[in-house]
Structure formats: C-alpha cells, structure tokens
MARPANU-59663 format. One record per residue: residue in one letter; x, y negated, z negated of N, C-alpha, C in turn. Coordinates in steps of 0.05 Angstrom, whole numbers, padded with zeros to 5 digits, always signed. Layout:
BEGIN
AXYZXYZXYZ...
# end
This chain:
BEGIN
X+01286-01875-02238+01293-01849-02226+01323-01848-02220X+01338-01819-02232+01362-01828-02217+01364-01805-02198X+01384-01805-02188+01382-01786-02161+01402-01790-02146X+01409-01757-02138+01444-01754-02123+01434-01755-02097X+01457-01782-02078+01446-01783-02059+01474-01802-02047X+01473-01802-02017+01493-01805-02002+01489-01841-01998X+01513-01857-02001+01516-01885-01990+01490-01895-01967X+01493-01876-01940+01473-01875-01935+01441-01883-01942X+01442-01851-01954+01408-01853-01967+01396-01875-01982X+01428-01894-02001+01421-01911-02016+01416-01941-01999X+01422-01937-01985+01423-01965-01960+01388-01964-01951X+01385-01932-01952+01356-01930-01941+01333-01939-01963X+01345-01932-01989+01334-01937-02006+01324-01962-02014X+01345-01983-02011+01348-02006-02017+01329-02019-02001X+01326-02016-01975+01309-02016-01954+01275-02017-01958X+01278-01991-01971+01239-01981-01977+01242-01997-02004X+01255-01996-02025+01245-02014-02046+01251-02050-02040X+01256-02062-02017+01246-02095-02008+01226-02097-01990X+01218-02064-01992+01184-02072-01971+01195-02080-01943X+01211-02079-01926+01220-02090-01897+01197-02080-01895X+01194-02105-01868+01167-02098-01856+01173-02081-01828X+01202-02094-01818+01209-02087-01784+01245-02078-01789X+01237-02050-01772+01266-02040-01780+01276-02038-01741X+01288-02055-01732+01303-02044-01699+01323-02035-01700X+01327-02009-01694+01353-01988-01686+01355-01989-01672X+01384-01971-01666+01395-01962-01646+01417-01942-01662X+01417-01916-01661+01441-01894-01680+01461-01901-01664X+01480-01893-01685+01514-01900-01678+01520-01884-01704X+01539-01866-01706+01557-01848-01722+01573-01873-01733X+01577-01873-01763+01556-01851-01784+01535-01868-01799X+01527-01884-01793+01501-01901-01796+01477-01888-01794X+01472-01866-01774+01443-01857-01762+01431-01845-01787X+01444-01837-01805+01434-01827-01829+01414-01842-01843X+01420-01868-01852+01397-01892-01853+01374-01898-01834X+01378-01896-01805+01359-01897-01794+01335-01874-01795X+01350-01849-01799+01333-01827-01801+01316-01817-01821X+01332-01836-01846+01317-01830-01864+01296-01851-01863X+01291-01876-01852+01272-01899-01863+01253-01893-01841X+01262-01871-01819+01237-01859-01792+01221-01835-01808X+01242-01821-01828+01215-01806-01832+01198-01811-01855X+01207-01836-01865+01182-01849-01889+01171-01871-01872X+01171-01877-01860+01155-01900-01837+01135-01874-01828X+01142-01850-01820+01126-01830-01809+01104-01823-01828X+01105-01818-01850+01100-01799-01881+01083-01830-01893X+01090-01855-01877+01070-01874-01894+01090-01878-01925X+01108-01871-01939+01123-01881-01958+01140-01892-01954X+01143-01905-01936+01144-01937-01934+01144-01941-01904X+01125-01978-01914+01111-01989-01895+01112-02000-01864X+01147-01998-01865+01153-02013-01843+01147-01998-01814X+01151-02015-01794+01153-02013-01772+01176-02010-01758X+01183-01976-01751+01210-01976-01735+01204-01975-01716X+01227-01986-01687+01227-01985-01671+01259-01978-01660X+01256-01958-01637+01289-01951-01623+01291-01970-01600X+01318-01990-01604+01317-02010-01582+01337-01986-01559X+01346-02002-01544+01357-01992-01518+01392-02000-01526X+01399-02008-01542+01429-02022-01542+01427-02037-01576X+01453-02041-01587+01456-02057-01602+01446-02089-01611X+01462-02091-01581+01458-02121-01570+01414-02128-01574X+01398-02108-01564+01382-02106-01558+01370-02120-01592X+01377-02094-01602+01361-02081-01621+01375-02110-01652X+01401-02130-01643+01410-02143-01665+01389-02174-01655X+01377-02171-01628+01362-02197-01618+01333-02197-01633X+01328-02171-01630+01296-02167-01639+01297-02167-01672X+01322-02167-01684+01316-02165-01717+01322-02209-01716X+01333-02213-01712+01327-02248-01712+01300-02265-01700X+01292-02243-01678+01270-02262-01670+01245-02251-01685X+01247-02221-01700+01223-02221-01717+01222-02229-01740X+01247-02234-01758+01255-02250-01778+01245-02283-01774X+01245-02291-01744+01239-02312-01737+01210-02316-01740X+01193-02291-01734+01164-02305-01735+01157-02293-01772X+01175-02297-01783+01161-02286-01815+01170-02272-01828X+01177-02240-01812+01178-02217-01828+01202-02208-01841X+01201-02196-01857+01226-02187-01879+01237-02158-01854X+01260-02161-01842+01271-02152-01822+01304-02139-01838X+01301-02111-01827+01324-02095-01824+01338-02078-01803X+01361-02079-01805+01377-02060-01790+01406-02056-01799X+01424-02036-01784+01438-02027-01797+01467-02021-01761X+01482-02016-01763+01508-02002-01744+01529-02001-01755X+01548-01999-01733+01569-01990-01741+01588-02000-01721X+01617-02005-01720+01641-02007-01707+01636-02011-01688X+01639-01997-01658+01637-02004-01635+01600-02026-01635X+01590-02013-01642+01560-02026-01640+01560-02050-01652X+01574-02056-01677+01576-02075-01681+01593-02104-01665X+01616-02090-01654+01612-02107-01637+01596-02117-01602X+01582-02091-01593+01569-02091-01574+01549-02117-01592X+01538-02118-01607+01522-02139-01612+01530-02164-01626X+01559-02164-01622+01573-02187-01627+01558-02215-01610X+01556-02223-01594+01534-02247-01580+01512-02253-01602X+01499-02237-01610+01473-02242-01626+01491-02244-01655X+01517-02233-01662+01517-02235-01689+01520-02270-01696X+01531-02276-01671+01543-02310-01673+01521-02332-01671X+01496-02315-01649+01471-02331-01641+01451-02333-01670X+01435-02309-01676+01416-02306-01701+01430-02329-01726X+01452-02328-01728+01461-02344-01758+01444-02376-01749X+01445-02391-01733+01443-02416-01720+01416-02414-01718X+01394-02393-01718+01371-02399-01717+01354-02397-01745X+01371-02397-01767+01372-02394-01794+01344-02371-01797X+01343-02355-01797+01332-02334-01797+01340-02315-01806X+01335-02311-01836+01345-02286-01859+01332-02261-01853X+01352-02243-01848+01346-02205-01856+01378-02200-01856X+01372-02172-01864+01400-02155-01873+01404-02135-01854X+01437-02127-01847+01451-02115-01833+01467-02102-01845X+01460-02078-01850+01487-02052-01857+01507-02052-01842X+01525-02049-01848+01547-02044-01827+01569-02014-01842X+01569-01991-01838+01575-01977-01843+01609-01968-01832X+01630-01977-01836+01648-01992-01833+01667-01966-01814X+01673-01968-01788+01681-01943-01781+01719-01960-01760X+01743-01957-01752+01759-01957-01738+01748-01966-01713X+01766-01983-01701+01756-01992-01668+01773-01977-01644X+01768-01980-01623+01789-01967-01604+01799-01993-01591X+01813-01986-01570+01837-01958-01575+01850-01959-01584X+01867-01936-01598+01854-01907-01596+01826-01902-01608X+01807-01887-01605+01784-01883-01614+01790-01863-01642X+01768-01871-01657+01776-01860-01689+01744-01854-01689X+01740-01838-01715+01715-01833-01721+01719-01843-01753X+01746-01851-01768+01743-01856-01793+01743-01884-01807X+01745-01893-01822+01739-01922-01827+01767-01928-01829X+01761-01967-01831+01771-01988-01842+01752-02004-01830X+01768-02028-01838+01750-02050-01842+01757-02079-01818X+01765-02067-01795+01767-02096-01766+01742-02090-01756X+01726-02069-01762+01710-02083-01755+01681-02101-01766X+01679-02099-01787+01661-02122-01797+01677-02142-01800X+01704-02147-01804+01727-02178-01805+01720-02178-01787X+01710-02167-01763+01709-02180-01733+01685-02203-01726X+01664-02195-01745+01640-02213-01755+01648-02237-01779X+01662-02236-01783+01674-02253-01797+01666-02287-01804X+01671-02297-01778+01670-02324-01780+01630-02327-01754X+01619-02305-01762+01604-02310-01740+01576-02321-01761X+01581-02335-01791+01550-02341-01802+01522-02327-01814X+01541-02298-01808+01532-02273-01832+01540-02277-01856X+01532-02279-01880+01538-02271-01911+01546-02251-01895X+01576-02236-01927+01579-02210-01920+01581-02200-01957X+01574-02176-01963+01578-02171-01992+01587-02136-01979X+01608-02125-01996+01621-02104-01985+01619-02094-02023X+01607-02059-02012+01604-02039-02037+01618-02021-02042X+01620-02011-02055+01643-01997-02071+01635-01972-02079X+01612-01961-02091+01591-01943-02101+01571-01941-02088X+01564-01925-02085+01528-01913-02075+01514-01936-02091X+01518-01931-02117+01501-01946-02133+01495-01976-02122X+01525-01994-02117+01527-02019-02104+01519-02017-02082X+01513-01998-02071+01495-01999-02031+01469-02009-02035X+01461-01988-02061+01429-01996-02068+01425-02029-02069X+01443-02034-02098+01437-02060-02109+01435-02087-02088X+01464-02076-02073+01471-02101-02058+01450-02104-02035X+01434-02081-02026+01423-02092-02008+01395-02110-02016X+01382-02103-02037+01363-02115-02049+01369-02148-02054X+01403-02155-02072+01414-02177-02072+01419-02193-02046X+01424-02182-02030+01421-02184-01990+01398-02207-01982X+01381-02187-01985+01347-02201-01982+01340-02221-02005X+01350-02219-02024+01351-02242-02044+01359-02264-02037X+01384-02274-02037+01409-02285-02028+01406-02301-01999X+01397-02285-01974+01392-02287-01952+01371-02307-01942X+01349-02302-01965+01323-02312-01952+01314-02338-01976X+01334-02340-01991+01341-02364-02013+01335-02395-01997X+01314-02408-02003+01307-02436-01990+01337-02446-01983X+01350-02457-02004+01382-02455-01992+01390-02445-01979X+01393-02431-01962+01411-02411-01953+01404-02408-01918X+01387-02386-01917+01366-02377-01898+01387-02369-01878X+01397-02347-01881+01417-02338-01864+01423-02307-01862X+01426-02293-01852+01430-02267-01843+01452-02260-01866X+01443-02234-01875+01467-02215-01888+01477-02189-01888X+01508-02192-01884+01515-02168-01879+01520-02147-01910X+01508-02124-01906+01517-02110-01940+01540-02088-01909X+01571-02083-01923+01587-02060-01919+01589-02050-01935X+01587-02012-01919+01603-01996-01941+01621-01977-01917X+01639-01967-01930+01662-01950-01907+01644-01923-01900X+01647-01921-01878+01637-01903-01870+01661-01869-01881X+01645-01850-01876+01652-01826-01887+01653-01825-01915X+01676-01837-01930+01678-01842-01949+01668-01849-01963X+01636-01862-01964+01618-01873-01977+01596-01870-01965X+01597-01866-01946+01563-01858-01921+01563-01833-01933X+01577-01815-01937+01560-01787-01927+01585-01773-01962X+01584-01788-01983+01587-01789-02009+01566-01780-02028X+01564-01766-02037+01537-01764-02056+01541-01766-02090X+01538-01788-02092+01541-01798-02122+01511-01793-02138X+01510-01796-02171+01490-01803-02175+01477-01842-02176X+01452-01845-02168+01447-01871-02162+01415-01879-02180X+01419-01893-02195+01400-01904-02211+01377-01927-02185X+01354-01909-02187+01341-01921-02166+01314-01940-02185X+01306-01966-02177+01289-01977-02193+01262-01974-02179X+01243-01974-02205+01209-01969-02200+01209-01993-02174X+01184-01989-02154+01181-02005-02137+01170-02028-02159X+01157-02028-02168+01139-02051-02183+01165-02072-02194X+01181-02055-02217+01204-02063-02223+01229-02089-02193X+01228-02069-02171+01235-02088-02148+01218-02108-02133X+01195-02101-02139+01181-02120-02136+01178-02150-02143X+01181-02145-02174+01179-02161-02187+01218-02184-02179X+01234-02163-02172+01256-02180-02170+01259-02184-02143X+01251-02175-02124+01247-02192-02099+01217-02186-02088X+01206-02214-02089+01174-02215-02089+01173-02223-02054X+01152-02220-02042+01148-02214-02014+01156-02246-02004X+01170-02242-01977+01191-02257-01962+01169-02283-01962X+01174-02309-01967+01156-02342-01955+01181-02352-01941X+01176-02348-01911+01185-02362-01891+01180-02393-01893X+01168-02398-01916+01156-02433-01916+01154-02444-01885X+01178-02460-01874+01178-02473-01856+01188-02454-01837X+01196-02434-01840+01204-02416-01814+01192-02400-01801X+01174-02414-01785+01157-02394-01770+01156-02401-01736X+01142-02376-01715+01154-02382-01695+01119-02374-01688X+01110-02382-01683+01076-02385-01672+01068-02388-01649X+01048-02370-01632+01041-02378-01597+01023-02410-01603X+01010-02406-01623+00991-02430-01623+01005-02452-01650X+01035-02453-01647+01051-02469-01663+01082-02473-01651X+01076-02466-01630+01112-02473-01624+01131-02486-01630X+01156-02486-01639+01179-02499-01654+01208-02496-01645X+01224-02510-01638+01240-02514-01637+01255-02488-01666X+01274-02472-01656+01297-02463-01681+01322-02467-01676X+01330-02493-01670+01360-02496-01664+01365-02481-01641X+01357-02474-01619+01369-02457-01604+01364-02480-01574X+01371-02508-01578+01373-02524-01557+01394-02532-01550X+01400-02533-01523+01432-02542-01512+01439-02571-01528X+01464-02567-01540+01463-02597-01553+01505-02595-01542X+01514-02623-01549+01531-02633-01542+01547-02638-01576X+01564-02650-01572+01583-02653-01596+01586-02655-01622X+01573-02683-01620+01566-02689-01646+01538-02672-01657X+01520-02674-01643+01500-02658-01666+01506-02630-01658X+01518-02615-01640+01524-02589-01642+01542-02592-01670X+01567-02599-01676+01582-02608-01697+01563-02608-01727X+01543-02623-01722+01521-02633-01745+01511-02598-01762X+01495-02588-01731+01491-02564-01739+01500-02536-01750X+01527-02536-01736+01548-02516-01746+01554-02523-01774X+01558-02557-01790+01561-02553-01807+01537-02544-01826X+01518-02553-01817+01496-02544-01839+01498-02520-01847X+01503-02496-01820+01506-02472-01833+01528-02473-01842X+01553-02474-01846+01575-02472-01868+01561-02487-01887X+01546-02502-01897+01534-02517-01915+01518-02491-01936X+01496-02473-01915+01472-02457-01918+01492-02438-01934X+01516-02426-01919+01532-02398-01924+01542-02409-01953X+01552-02436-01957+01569-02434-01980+01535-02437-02008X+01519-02451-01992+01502-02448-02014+01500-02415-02028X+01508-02402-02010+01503-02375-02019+01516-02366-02041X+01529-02378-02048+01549-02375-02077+01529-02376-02105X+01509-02392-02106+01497-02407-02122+01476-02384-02124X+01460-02384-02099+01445-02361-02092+01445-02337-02106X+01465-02330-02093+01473-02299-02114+01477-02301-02136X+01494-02312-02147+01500-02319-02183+01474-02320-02189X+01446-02332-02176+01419-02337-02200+01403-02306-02193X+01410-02299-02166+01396-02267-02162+01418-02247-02181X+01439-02246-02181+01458-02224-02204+01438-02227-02232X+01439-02256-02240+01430-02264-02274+01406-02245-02280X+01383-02254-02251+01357-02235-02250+01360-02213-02258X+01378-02204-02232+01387-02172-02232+01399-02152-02254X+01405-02175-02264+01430-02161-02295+01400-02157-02322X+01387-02183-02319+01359-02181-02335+01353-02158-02332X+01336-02153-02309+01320-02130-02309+01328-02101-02303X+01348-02094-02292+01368-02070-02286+01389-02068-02303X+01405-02087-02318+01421-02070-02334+01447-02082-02318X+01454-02080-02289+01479-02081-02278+01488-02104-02271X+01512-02107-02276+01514-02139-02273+01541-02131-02244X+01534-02157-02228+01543-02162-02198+01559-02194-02199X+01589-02199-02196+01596-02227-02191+01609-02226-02162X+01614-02246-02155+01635-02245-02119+01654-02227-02126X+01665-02227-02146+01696-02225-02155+01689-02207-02178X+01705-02172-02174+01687-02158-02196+01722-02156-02206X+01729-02153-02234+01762-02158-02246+01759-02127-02262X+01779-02124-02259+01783-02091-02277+01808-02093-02287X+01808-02096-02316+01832-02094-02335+01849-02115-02335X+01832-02133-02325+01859-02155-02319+01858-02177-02342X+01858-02178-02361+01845-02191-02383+01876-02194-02403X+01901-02174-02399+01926-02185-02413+01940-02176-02380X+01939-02179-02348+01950-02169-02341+01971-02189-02329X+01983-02180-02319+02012-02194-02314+02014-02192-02271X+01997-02166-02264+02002-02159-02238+01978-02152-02235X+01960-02147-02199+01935-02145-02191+01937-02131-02168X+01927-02111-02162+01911-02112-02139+01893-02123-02122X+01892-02127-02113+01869-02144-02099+01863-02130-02065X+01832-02122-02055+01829-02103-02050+01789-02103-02041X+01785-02082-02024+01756-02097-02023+01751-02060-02010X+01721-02056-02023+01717-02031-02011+01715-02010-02025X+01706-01990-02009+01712-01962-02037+01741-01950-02040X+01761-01958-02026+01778-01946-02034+01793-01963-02058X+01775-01993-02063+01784-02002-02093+01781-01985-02129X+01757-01957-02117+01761-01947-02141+01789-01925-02143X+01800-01920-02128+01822-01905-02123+01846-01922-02136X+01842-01956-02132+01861-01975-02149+01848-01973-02169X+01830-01975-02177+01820-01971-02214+01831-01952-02221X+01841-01919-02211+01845-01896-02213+01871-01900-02220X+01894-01921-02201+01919-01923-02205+01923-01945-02221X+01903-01958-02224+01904-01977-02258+01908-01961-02282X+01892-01957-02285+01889-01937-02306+01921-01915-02311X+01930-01901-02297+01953-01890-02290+01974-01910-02299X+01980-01928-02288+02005-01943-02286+02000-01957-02319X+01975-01970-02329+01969-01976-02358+01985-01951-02383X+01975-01931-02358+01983-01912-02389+02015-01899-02390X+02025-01916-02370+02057-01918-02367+02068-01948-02373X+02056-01965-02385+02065-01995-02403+02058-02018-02379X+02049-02006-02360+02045-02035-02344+02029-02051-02352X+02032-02076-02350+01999-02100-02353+01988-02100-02317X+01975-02089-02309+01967-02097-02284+01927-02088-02292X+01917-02097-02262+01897-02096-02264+01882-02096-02235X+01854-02101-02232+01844-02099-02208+01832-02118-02198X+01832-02140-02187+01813-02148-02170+01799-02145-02151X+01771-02141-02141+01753-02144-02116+01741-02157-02108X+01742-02177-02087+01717-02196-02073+01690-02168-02065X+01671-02180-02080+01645-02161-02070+01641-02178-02050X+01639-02203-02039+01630-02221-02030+01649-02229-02017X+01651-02232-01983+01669-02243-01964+01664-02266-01960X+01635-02276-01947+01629-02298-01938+01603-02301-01960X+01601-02325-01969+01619-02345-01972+01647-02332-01981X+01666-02344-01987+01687-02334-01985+01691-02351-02023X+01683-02327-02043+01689-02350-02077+01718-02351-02093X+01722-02371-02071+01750-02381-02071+01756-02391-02103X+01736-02403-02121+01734-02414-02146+01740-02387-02158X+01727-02366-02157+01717-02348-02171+01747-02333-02170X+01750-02331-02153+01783-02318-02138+01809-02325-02150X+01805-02357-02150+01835-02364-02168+01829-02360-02200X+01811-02363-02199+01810-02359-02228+01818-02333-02245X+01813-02306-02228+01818-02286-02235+01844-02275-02222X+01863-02294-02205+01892-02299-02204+01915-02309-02216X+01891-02330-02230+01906-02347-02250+01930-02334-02270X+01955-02336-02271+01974-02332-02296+01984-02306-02288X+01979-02301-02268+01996-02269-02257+02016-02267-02247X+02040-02257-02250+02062-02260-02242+02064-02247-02212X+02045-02231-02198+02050-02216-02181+02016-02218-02172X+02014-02215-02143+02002-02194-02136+02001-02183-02107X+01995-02156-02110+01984-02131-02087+01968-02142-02073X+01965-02145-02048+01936-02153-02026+01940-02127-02014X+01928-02113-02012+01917-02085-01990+01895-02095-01965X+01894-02093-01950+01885-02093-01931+01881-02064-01906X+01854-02060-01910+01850-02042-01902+01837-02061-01863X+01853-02069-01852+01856-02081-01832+01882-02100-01811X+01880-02098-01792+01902-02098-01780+01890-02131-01758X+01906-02151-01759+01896-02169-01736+01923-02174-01715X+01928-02163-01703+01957-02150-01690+01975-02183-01681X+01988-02191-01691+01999-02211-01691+02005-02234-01710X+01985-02228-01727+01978-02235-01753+01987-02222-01776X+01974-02201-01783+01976-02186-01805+01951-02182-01822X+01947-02178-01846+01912-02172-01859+01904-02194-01853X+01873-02204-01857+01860-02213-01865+01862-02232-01887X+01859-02200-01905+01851-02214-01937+01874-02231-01942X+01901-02212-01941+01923-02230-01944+01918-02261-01945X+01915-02266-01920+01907-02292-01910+01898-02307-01926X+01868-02295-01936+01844-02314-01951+01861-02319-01976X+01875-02299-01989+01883-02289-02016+01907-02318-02014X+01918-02327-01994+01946-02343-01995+01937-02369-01989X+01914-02373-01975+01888-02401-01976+01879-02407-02002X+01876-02389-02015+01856-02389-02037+01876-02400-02069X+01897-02388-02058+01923-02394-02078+01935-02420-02076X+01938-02427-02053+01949-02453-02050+01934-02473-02051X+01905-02479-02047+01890-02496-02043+01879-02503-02080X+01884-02483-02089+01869-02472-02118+01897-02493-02133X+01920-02490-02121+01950-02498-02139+01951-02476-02161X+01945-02446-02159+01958-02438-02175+01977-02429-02173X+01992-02431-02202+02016-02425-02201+02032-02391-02205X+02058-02398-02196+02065-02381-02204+02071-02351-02192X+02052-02336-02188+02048-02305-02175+02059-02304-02143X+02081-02281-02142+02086-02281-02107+02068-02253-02103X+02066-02260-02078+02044-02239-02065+02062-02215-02046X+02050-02195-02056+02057-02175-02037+02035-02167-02010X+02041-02161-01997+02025-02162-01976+02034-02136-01962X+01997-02104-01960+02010-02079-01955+01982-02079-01923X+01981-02062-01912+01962-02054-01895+01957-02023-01902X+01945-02014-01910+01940-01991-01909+01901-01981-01900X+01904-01954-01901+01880-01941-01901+01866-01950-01870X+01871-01953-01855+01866-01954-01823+01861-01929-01817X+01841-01932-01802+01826-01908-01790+01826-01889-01815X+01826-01888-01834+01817-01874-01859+01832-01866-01864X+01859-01874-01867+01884-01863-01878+01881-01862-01905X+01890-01838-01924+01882-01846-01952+01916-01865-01957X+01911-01874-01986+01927-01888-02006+01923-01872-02030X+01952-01862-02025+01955-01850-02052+01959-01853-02070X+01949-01848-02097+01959-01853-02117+01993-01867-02127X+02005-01844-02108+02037-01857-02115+02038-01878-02098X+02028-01882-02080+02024-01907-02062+02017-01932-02075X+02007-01924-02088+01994-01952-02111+02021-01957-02129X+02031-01938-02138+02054-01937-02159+02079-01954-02142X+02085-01946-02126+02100-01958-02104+02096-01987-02109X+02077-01994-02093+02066-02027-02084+02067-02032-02111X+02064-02030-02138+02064-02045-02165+02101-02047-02164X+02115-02030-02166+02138-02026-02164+02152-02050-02150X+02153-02053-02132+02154-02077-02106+02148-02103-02111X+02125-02103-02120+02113-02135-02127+02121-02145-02159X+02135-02126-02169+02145-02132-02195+02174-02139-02196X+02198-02122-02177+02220-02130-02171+02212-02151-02152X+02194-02166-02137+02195-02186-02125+02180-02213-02143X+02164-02207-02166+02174-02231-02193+02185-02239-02201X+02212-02218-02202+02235-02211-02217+02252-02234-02201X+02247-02238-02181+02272-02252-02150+02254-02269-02146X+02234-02277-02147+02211-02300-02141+02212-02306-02122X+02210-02280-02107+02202-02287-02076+02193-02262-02062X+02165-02274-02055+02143-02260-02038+02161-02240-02021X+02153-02209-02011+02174-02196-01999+02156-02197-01970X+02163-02183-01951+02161-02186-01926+02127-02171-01923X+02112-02172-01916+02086-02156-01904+02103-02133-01898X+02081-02108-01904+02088-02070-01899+02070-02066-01888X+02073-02036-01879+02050-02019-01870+02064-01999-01879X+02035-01990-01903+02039-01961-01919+02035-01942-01893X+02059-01932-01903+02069-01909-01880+02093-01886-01882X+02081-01859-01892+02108-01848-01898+02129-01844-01876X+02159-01830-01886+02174-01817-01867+02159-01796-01848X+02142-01773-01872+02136-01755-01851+02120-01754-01833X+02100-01782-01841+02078-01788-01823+02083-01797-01801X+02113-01809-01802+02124-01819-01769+02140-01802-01751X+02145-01774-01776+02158-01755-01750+02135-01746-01737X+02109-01731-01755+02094-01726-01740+02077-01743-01720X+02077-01772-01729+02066-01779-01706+02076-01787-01680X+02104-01779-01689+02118-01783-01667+02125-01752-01640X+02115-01730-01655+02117-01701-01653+02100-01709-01628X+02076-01716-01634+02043-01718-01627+02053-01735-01607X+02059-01756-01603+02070-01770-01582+02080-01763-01555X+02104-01748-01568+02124-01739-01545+02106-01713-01535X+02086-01697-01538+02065-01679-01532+02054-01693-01510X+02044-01710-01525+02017-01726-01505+02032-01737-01472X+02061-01744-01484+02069-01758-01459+02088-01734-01435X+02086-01711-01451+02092-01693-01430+02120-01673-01438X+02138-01685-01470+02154-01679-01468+02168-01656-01491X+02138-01652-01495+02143-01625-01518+02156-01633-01549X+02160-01624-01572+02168-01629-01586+02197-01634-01601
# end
C-alpha cells in the first residue's frame, strides 16, 4: 500500500505493523500526532496494543522499561523538553537491558523557548545507552522504526532504541510512503522472545538494578558499550533482511555522489536532503563533492564513516546543534573518527546551522563548499562558524533592543 502521510503517521505506522503490545504516553508538541493516531486504532481494535496516558515523561519512560522488562514488545515516543524531563530513566532502562523503541521527534530546548527543531536535544541522550538511528524521509520513519525493534531486541544487543526525526519539518510533512502488508512485517520482525529476560511474581530476578561499587559497576557499563556496539552487526543482518524483502536498502552511513568526489558534506537529518539538493546544484557547476549521512549515531560506525571519508580533500560537518563551549557534536565524532581511522589528508570545515529551525539555504551550502575548498587549497582546517547572515543580526538585534526597552 502506498499512502500520503505525515512523519508522524509513519512513526505510527511503523508501530501497528511490529504488533507493540504496550504503548505509555504522555503528548508533548509535535509528537502527540503519533500518540493519537495509535489511540484511535488501539480504540477501533486495528491494532492490538495497549495504551496508556502516564502522568509525566519521567513516568510514562519508567513504565516502557519495566514492561519491556516483564516480556512485552513496548513503545513510546516525545519530544525536547520531555525528553529530557525523562532523562533519569533514559540513563536507568539502558542498564536493565530491556529492548523497546522511542521516537523522539526532534524539537529546540530553552531558553529561549522555540517550538522549531534541531537536534541538542536527542545529543542530549547521547551517551545515555539508547541506540539512536535518525530519518530523513517519512519513508525512513516507517522503516527505521521496524529496524528499531529488530536491532534492539537482537540476543546481542538487548537495549533500548531511539528512531529521530525533526520535528515540523518531517512530523507534520506529508510525503508519499510505501507501507508493507502486515504478514510481509511479520515475517521480518516475528513476535519479541525475551528468552532470558523476564521479570515474574512467581520468578523473581535480579536486572542489574543492584547497588554495586567499582569494579563490577565498571564490569557492567562495559557490557553495555559491548551490547550498543554489537548493534552494528545487528543492523547490517536486519538492513540485508530488509533490502530482501522490501526493496530498500538501509547502511549507518547512507553516501550520495561521493563515488569521484573530492569534497563532502556530512550531516544527519532531514535537512540532509536539502544537501543532496545543493549536491546536485554545485555538480552541475564542475564540482566533485558529495553527501554523507550517519543514519545511525550510537553505535557510533566509525569503520563505516572513514571509509566514506577516505581520499577527500575537504570536508563540511553541519551541525544542526550547539554544546556552548564546545561547538557541534558531530564535528567532534567526525574529527575522532578521522584521526583514530589515520585518514589522510581532508581538513574539516566545521558550520552550526539550522537551530531552532533555521533553514540552510541553498546558497548557504554553496558558501560552505566554497570555504572548505579554499581551505584545501592552504591545508588548514578554518576556524568553526555559525551560519548566520548580516541581515539576520540586524534584525535580531532590532528585536533585542525592543525587548530591552529601547526601541529600534
């Protein structure tokens, strides 16, 4: 079936075709759209699960680990502030190895308060023992969440996953979306075996959740960095499935045109098809450049990564995130991943843009290729930016002197 339908709907979708058995909410803008849709097929009996409205984030992120805990194929979904209101459980659930999936519909933090995306706040979950796989398409909301519950509940693995997509810009988007027969998903994710993970009145068990001291606290944290990186392996044998029977093929690391390129973007999110948009553009003006995207944060496929860095004389890191003393993120991983890898060669440009949903414009793209090419040229990395025009700083500076009393 295919069918025009919002990031959203497809998150919901993805949802009713893995059969979840237990869905705990709590609405948060612009997420509630998922919840509302999987309340009124939980209502209507087309599909089976069990929703429930918790009282809080925090609430409602405890009850999806401890029902994951006694068995069941468990979902939920938030957003920005909520996501971190249930920051405690995002760090607790990973440690009790207990697989389900978490939307995170990617929205600006305060202060100042925003209603539009970027991305500090799922980096803010970051190091907390969530998989994270971040979508690009409606289409990839669907897939990825299905690969989610694949991936997640992998004897290897057994660990919570986060699927992102940006909110506005992809939540409330209506693309067309190739939806698969249930039987068809069936067949590629067959109903959840907790094997050894179960939490019983007349079986009680220990799930890692005992006060421990150094060394075996130590012991256990690594297992999960152990579980998360298994996740690499994981996914690669659920994509192979996935590519079998659907047609679409999914790696950590998705490359666009980069096959004679000389320069890259590199970039995570939907506003990476907007860099395909200025690929394409700048190609048909003699450039060799091209696109890179991590679909996949955590594990972090650092192999997969240099490889598709390898022999580039340049590249773009965008960062649609700010860590105020620091600088991006990705940057970061992207300059770990380079050095540890020994490849050679390429200096990195390093931009921030698209905060709180700032677009990146096309010539904005033209720009940053521009930059990272005269800085090949000099072989040396240029200083970290923030895409930011002139006129954007009178006016926001207009808006300023308003707010503080002193007219324009």
């Amino acid at each position: 079936m295919r069918k025009l339908m919002t990031g959203n709907e497809a998150a919901a979708w993805g949802v009713r075709l893995a059969e979840v058995d237990y869905v705990p909410a709590f609405p948060i803008t612009p997420q509630t759209e998922i919840i509302e849709r999987l309340s009124e097929w939980s209502a209507t009996g087309e599909a089976a699960c069990r929703l429930v409205m918790l009282e809080s984030e925090h609430s409602m992120l405890t009850a999806a680990g401890t029902a994951a805990a006694t068995g069941v194929r468990t979902f939920t979904a938030t957003s920005s502030q909520g996501l971190l209101y249930a920051m405690e459980m995002l760090y607790t659930t990973p440690g009790w190895r207990a697989p389900f999936v978490l939307v995170n519909v990617s929205r600006g933090l305060a202060s100042p308060i925003t209603l539009e995306p970027d991305h500090n706040d799922v980096l803010a979950a970051r190091d907390s023992g969530f998989l994270q796989l971040h979508a690009a398409t409606c289409q990839e909301v669907l897939d990825l969440v299905l690969l989610a519950f694949r991936m997640g509940e992998d004897a290897t693995v057994r660990l919570p996953v986060i699927v992102n997509l940006d909110g506005f810009y992809l939540s409330f988007t209506r693309e067309p979306v190739q939806v698969p027969d249930m039987e068809a998903a069936r067949a590629f994710l067959p109903p959840y075996d907790a094997r050894a993970l179960h939490f019983r009145a007349g079986e009680p068990s220990a799930q890692g959740v005992a006060v421990l001291g150094g060394a075996p606290y130590s012991y256990f944290r690594y297992e999960t960095h152990l579980a998360a990186r298994a996740g690499l392996a994981a996914f690669a044998a659920g994509a192979r499935d996935f590519a079998q029977r659907f047609g679409r093929v999914y790696r950590p690391v998705e490359t666009y045109r980069c096959e004679d390129a000389e320069f890259a973007f590199v970039m995570m999110g939907a506003f990476a098809t907007k860099a395909k948009s200025a690929v394409d553009g700048l190609r048909a003006e003699g450039w060799r450049i091209g696109l890179v995207r991590p679909v996949m944060l955590r594990p972090w496929p650092d192999e997969e990564l240099a490889q598709a860095l390898r022999g580039l004389r340049g590249v773009v890191v965008v960062d649609q995130n700010l860590a105020p003393g620091h600088g991006g993120v990705l940057h970061g991983d992207v300059l770990a991943t380079l050095y540890q890898a020994g490849v050679p060669g390429p200096v990195v440009a390093a931009f921030v843009g698209g905060l709180g949903g700032r677009d990146i414009a096309l010539e904005e793209f033209a720009e940053m290729a521009r930059v990272v090419r005269t800085a090949a040229d000099a072989g040396k990395s240029p200083p970290a930016r923030m895409l930011y025009t002139a006129e954007e700083l009178r006016q926001t500076r207009a808006l300023q002197a308003v707010a503080l009393g002193g007219g324009v």
